[in-house]
PLY file of the C-alpha trace (Angstrom):
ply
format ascii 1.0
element vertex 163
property float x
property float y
property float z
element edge 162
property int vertex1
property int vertex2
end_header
58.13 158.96 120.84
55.50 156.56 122.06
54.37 155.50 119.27
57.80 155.00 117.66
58.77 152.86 120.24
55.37 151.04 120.19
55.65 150.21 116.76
59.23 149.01 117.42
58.42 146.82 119.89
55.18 145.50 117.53
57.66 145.10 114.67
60.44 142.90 116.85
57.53 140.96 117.85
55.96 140.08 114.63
59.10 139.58 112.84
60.20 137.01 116.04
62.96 139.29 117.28
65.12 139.46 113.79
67.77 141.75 115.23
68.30 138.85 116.96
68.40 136.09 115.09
70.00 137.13 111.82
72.66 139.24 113.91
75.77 136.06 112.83
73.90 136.24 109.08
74.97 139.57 108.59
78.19 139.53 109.75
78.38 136.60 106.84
77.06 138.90 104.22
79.56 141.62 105.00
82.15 139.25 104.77
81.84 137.99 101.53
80.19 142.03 100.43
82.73 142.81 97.20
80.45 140.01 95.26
77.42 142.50 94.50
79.75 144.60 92.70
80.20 141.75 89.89
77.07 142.60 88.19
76.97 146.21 88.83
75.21 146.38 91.94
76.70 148.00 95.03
78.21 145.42 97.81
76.20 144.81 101.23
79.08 146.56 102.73
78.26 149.88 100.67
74.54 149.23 100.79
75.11 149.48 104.79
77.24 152.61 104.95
74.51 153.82 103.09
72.06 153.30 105.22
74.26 154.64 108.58
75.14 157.92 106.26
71.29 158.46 106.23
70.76 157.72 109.86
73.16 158.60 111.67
73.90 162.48 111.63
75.50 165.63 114.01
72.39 165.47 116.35
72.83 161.79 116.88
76.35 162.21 117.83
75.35 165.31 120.20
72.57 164.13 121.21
74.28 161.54 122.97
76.36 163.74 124.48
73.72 166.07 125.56
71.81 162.90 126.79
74.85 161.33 128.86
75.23 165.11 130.30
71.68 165.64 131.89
70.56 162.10 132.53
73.41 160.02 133.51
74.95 156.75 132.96
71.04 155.70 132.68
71.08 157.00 129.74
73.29 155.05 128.17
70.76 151.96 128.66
67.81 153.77 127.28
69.76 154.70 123.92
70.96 150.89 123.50
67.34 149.47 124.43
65.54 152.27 122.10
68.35 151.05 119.27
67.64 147.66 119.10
64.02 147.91 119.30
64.46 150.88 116.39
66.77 147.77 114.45
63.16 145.78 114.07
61.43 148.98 112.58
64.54 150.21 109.94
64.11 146.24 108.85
60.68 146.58 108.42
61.24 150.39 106.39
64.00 148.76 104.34
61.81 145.74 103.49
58.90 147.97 102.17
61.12 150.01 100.35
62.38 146.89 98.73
59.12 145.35 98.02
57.97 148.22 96.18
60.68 149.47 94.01
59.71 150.25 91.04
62.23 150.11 87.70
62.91 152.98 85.32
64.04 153.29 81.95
67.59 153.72 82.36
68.16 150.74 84.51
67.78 152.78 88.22
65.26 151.43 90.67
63.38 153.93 92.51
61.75 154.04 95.81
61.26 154.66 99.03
58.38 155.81 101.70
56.41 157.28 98.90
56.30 154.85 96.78
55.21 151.90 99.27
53.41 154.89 100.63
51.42 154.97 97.20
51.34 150.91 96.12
51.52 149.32 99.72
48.07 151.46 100.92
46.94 152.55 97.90
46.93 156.44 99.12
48.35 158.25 96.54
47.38 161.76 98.63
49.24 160.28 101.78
52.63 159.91 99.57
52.29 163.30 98.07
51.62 165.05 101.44
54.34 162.75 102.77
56.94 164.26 100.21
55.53 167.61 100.56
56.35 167.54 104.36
59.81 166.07 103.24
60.38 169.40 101.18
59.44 171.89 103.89
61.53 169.70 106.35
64.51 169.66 104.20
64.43 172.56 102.92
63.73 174.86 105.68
63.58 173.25 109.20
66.55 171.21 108.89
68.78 174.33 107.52
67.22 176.26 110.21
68.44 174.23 112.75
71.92 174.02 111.44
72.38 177.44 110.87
71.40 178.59 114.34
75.15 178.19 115.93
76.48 180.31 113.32
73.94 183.36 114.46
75.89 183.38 117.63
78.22 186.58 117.83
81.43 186.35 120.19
80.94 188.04 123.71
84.73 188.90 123.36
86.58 191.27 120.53
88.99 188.82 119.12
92.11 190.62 118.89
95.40 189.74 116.81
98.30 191.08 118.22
101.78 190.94 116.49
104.11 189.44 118.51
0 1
1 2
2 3
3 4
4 5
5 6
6 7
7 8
8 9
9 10
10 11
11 12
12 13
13 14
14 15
15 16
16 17
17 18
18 19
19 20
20 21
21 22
22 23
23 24
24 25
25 26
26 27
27 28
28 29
29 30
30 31
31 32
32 33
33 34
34 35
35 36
36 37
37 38
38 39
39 40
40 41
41 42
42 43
43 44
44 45
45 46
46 47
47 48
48 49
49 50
50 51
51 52
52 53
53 54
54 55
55 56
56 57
57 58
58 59
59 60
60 61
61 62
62 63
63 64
64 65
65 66
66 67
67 68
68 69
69 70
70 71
71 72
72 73
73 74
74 75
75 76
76 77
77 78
78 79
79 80
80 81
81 82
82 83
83 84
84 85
85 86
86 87
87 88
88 89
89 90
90 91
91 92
92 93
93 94
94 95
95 96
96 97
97 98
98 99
99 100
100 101
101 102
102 103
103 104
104 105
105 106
106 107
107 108
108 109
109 110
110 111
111 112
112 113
113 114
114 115
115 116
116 117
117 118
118 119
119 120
120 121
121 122
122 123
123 124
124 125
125 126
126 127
127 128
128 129
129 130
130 131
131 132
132 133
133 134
134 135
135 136
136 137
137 138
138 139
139 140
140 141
141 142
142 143
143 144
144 145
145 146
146 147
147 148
148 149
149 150
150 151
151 152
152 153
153 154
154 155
155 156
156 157
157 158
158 159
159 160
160 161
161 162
């Protein structure tokens, strides 16, 4: 956690607090959003629901519930400070993912952590152990962990009684 917030705060400072000062520019570019979809392209609106779709999940929504529970109103703060410092470091992902896209034959860009992984440091190992750890966690921890509530057997007999 540390280190996630570390790297937060080193990415809002290098890129001179952009959360904050292209906050009014993309309000602007979800305005005028339906004009990506002119030459095929998805619009910045779609492009950000996206984005939220694969960041924001169950556990953030109970999580914040669970957090308000056991720590308080306090909480509250800490989630909005750890948010905007996290806004400097999904920037920074998106931007690598950008710069590193690479095209494919049938007209699809692909890329993503691997691939800046693989062209940004030049460790192709570090990618493929990166996806590998992807696998496992998709595949098996994160179905684990959903799972788990339906393990849970009623303490009472439900009974249906004709009335």
């Amino acid at each position: 956690m540390f280190l996630l917030i570390g790297a937060g705060l080193y990415f809002t400072v290098v890129t001179r607090f952009i959360q904050f000062r292209h906050f009014g520019h993309m309000w602007k570019l979800l305005r005028v959003s339906n004009q990506g979809r002119k030459d095929g392209g998805i619009s910045s609106f779609e492009a950000l629901m996206t984005s939220l779709a694969a960041r924001v999940g169950t556990g953030n929504l109970a999580g914040v519930a669970i957090a308000i529970y056991l720590g308080g109103p306090g909480a509250v703060f800490w989630m909005w400070m750890t948010a905007l410092v996290g806004m400097s470091t999904s920037f920074i992902e998106s931007t690598l993912a950008q710069a590193y896209k690479v095209p494919h034959n049938d007209n699809v860009y692909r890329g993503g952590p691997a691939y800046y992984i693989e062209k940004g440091l030049g460790k192709r190992w570090l990618a493929v152990f990166f996806s590998l750890c992807l696998l496992v966690a998709f595949g098996l921890a994160f179905n684990g962990v959903q799972s788990i509530p339906s393990l849970k057997r009623p303490t009472k007999p439900l009974v249906c009684q004709r009335g």
